[in-house]
N, C-alpha and C positions, 0 to 999 in steps of 0.2 A: 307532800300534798297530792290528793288524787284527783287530778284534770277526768270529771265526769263528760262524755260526749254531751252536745246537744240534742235536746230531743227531736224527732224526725214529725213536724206538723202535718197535720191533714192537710190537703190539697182539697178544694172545690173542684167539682167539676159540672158542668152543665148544659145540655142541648133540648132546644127547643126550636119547632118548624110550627108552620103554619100555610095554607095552599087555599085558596077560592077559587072557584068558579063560575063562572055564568049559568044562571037559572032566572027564565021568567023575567029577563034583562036586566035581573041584580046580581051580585057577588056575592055567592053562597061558600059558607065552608066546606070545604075538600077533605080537608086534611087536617091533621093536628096531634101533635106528641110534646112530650117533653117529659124531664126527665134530670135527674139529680137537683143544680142549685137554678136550673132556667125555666121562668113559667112565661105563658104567653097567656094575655084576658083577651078579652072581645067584649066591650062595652055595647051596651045596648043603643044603637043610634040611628036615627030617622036617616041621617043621609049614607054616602061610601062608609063601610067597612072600616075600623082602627083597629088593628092589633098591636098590643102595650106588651111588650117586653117585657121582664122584673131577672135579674139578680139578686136572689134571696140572700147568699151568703153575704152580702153588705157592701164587697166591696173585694178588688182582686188583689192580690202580692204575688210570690215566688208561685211558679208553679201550677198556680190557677188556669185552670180550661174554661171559653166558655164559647158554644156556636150558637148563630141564632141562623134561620131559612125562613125567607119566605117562597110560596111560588102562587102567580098569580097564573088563572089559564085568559085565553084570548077576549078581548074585550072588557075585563074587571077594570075597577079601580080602589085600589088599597091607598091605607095611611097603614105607614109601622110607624112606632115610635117607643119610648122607654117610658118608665113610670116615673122613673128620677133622673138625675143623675149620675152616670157609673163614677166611682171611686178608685183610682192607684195607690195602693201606700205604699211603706215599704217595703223593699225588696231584697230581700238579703240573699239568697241562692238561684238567683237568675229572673226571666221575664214571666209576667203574666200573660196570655195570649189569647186573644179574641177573634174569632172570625164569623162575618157575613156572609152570607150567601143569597142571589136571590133569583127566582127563573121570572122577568115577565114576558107574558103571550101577545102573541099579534094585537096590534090598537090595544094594551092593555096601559092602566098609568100604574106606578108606583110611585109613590110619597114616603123616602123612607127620613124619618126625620127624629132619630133618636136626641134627648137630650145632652145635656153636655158631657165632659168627661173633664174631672176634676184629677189632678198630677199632686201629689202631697210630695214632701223630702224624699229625697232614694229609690222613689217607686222608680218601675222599670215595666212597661206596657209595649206588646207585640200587637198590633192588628190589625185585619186582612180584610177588606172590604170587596165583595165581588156581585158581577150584576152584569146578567147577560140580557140585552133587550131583544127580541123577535123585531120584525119588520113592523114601521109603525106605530111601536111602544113606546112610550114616555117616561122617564124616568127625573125626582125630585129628587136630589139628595142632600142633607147638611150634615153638616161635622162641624163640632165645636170644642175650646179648649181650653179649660182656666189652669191657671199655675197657682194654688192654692186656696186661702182663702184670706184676702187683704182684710176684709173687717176682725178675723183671729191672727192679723199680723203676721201673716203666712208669707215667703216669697220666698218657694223651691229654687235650687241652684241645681241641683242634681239628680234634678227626675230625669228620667231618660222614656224617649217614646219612638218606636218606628212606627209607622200609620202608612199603609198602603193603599190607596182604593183600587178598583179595574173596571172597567164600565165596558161593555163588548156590545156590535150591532150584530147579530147573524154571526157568534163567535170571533167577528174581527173588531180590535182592539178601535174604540172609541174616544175614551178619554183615559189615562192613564198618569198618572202621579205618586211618589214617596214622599213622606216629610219625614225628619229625625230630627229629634230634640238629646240632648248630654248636654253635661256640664259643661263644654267647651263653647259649646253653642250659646246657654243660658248666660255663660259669664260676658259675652259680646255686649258695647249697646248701639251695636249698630240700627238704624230702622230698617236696611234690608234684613233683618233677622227679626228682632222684637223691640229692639229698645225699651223702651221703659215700660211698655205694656205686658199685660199679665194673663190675656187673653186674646185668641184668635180664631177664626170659621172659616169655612168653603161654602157656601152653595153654591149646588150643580143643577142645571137643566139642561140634560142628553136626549136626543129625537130628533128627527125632523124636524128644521124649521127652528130649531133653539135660538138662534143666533141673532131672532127678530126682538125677543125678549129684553137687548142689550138695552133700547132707550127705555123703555118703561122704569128699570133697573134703579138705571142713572138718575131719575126723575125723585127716588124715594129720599126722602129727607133723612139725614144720619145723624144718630143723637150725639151730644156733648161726648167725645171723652172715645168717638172711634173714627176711624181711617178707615173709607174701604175705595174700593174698585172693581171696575165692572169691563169684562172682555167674553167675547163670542166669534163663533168660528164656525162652518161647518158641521150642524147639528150640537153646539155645544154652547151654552152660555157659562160661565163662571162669574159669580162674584165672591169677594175676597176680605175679610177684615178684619184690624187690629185693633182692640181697646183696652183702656187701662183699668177694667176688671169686668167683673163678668154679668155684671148686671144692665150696662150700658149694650155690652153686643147683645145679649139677649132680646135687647130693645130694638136691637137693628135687625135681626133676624125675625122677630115678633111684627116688624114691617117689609123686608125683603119674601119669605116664606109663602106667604097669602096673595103675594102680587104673583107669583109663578104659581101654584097650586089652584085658585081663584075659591080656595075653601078658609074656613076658620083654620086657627091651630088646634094640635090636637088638644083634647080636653085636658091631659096629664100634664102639660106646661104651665095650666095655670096664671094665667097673661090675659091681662086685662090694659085696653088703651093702647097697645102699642101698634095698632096697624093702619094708622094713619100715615 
């Protein structure tokens, strides 16, 4: 019998940037490319500037490239965020790898507030988050993360994810963290780890002054079905939280978000009621 090789699949790849500036004391477009499977829109809206992400290719596995940039110049203030949720499946010849990048300018705010990232079976996700603030710059950032999808009776054991962010003030290191997820991890039920929940998030506010932010935080009512927690430090606020799927954090984020940014969510979320 003749053992035919595997076929050698396409690969994704995709890069897209995006840059405003101050004009006539709004945030004008700069900049803008993209290019293979990464488009960036710009909706049309009365208030800040939103630029929507999209991953066309549907969704990442082995191999898959994909960058996204923004850069803001001094005084803007943007929202990034994504049109969906990004997709890992699985992964048979290694990671898929995504990286951030972002420049903001003096007094400038950044809201980067992509939606969630959804971990199917085996997938295996690499991704680099980085963000250099200027003196005076403010930066939003969430990251979120379901482990399937519980109403399709999903519950991944063996997604694997490195997640790194870096947050710099004047290139010196501001907030810094890794997380990894594997099957070694996924089969714990510890609750320092996840225990029985199936979804998790960060929000960050880095700047000046972040650390005031902690009571407001603590003040927000947290829906049925999440855990969170709220700490700040020397230009940094974090909150933190676990729930057992993904539409309760959404809720919590749909009210933590709006309390730090003091804007609606972006339009591409789609969330209605939740920011009380």
């Amino acid at each position: 019998m003749i053992q035919e090789p595997l076929p050698v699949l396409e690969r994704s790849r995709g890069a897209a940037r995006v840059g405003f500036a101050l004009r006539n004391g709004r945030a004008a477009l700069a900049d803008l490319a993209q290019e293979g499977s990464a488009k960036v829109f710009l909706p049309q809206l009365s208030g800040p500037p939103e630029a929507v992400f999209l991953n066309t290719s549907g969704g990442l596995t082995s191999g898959d490239r994909l960058a996204y940039a923004v850069t803001l110049g001094a005084g803007t203030s943007v929202t990034g965020t994504t049109q969906t949720a990004e997709r890992a499946y699985k992964a048979r010849s290694g990671a898929a790898r995504v990286t951030v990048t972002a420049a903001v300018g003096a007094g400038a705010q950044l809201f980067w507030l992509p939606q969630e990232t959804i971990l199917f079976e085996d997938s295996h996700l690499e991704r680099l988050t980085t963000v250099d603030l200027s003196p005076g710059a403010r930066l939003v950032m969430a990251e979120s993360v379901v482990l399937g999808r519980r109403a399709m009776g999903e519950a991944p054991r063996r997604a694997r994810l490195f997640d790194r962010r870096r947050v710099t003030l004047g290139s010196r290191p501001l907030w810094v963290e890794a997380q990894r997820l594997d099957a070694a991890t996924l089969a714990g039920d510890s609750a320092a780890i996840l225990g029985p929940n199936a979804a998790f998030a960060v929000v960050a506010l880095c700047g000046a002054g972040a650390e005031a932010a902690v009571a407001g935080l603590r003040s927000v009512p947290v829906p049925e079905g999440v855990q969170s927690a709220v700490t700040g430090w020397n230009g940094r606020c974090l909150a933190r939280a676990l729930a057992v799927d993904g539409w309760p954090l959404k809720q919590w984020l749909g009210r933590v978000i709006p309390r730090l940014t003091g804007c609606p969510l972006p339009r591409s979320w789609q969330m209605q009621g939740t920011a009380s």
